[in-house]
C-alpha positions in Angstrom: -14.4 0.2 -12.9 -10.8 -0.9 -11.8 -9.8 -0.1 -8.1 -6.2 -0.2 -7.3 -4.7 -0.2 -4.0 -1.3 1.9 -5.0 1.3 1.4 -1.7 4.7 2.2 -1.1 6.2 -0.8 1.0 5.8 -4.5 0.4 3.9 -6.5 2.7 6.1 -9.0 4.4 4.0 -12.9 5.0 1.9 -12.7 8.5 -1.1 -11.9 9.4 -1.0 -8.7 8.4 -0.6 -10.3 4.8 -3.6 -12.3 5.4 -5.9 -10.3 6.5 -5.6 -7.8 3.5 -6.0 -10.2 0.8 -8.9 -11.7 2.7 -10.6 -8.3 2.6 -9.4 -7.7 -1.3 -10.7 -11.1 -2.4 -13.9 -10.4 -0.4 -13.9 -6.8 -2.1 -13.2 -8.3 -5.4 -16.1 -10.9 -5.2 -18.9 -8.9 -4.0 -17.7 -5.6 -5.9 -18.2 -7.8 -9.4 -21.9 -7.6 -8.5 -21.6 -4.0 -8.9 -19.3 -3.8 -12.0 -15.8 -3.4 -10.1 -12.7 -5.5 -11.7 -10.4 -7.2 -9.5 -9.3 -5.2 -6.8 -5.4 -4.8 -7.6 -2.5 -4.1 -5.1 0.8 -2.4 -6.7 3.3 -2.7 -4.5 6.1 0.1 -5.1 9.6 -0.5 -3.7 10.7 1.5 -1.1 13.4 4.0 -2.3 16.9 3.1 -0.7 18.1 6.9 -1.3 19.9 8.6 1.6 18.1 11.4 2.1 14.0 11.8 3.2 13.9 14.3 0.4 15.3 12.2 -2.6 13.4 9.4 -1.2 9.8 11.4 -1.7 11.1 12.1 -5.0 11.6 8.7 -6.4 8.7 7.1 -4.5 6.2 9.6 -6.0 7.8 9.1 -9.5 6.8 5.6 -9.3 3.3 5.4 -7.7 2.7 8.4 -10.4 4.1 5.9 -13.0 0.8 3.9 -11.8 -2.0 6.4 -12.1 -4.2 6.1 -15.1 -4.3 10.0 -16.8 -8.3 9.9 -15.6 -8.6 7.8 -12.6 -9.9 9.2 -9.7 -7.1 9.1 -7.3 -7.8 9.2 -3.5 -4.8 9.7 -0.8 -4.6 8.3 2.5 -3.7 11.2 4.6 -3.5 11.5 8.4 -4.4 15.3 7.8 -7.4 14.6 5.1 -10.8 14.2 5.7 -12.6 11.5 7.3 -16.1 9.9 5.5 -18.1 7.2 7.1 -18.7 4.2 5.0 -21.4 4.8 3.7 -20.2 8.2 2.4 -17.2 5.8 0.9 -19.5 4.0 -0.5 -21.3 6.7 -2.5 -18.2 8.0 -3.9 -17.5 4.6 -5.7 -21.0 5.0 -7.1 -20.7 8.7 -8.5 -17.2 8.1 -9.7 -18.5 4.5 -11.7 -21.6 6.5 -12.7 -19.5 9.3 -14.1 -17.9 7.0 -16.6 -14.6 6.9 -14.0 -12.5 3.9 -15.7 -10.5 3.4 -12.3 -9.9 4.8 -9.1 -6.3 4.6 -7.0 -6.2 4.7 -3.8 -2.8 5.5 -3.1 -0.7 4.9 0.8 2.4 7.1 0.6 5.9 6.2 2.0 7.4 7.2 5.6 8.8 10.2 4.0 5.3 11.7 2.1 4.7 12.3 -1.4 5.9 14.8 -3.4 3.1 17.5 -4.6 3.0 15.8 -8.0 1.4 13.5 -6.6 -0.6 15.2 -3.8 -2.0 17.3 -6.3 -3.7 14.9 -8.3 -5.7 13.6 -5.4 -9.6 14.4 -5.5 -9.7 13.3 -1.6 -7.4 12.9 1.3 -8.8 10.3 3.2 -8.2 9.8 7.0 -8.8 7.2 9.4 -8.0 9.2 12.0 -5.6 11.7 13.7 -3.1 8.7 15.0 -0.1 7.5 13.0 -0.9 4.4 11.5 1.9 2.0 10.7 1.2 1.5 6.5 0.5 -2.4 6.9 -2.5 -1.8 9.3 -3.8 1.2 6.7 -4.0 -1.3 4.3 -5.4 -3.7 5.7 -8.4 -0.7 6.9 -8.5 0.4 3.8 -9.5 -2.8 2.2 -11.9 -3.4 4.8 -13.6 -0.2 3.8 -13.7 -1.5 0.2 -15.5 -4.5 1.3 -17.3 -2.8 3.4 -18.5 -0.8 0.5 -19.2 -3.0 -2.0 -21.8 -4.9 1.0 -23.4 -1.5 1.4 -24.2 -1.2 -2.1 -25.1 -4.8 -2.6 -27.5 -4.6 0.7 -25.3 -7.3 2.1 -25.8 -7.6 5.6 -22.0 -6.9 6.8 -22.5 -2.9 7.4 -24.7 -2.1 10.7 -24.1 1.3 11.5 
C-alpha cells in the first residue's frame, strides 16, 4: 500500500525539514515490514491568486490532481475527529486489508479546501482544537505514521 503525505506549502531547509523526513524515512523503513511503499511527500505550490476564494480553488484542483480514484483519502482538519494511535494504526490495517492500493493524507492551504476535495475524505483528522502552523502538522503527522507502523510491528517506540 502507498501512503502519501499530500501538502499545500513547501517546506523551507530547518529543522522543521529535518525532523519530518527523519520521521518519513523511519515510517518508510519500518512500514516495509508491513507491506507499505515509500512514504511519499507531494508538495503542491501555494496558489499566488489574489483572492482567498480563487486560491481554495486552484489549490484543491491540484492536491485533487494527486488523489488516486480509490485511495482512501484522510484530511487534516482542526474541526475533524481525533483517534489515538493506536486507533491510527488500525485504520492502516483495515484499509491494506481491504485491498486499499493507497491512502493520502492530505494538509490543506491557509485558505481551506474546496468541497471537491473535502468530500472525498473518509476521515477528518485532528490533532487538536489549536491552529497549527502546516510545517509542525507535518511533521505530527509523520510521527503518527511512524508511530504506527511500530505499533503494528510490536516495536517498542509506542507506550501508551
Amino acid at each position: 500500500m502507498r501512503i502519501i503525505v499530500a501538502a499545500v506549502g513547501r517546506l523551507k531547509r530547518g529543522p522543521e525539514t529535518d525532523l519530518s523526513e527523519r520521521y518519513r524515512k523511519r515510517a518508510a523503513q519500518t512500514g516495509r515490514q508491513l507491506g507499505f511503499r515509500d512514504i511519499e511527500i507531494v508538495e503542491i505550490r501555494e496558489s499566488r491568486a489574489g483572492d482567498a476564494g480563487r486560491r481554495m480553488i486552484e489549490e484543491s484542483i491540484a492536491l485533487a490532481n494527486v488523489i488516486p480514484q480509490e485511495a482512501a483519502v484522510v484530511l487534516l482538519d482542526s474541526r475533524g475527529q481525533s483517534i489515538e494511535s493506536a486507533g491510527l494504526a488500525g485504520l492502516l490495517t483495515k484499509w491494506r486489508a481491504n485491498g486499499r492500493s493507497t491512502v493520502v493524507f492530505v494538509i490543506g492551504g491557509a485558505d481551506g479546501l474546496a468541497p471537491s476535495v473535502t468530500e472525498k475524505a473518509e476521515l477528518h483528522l485532528s490533532f487538536g482544537a489549536a491552529t497549527w502552523p502546516h510545517q509542525l502538522v507535518r511533521v505530527m503527522l509523520l510521527e503518527q505514521l511512524y508511530r504506527a507502523t511500530t505499533i503494528l510491528t510490536g516495536h517498542p517506540y509506542h507506550r501508551a
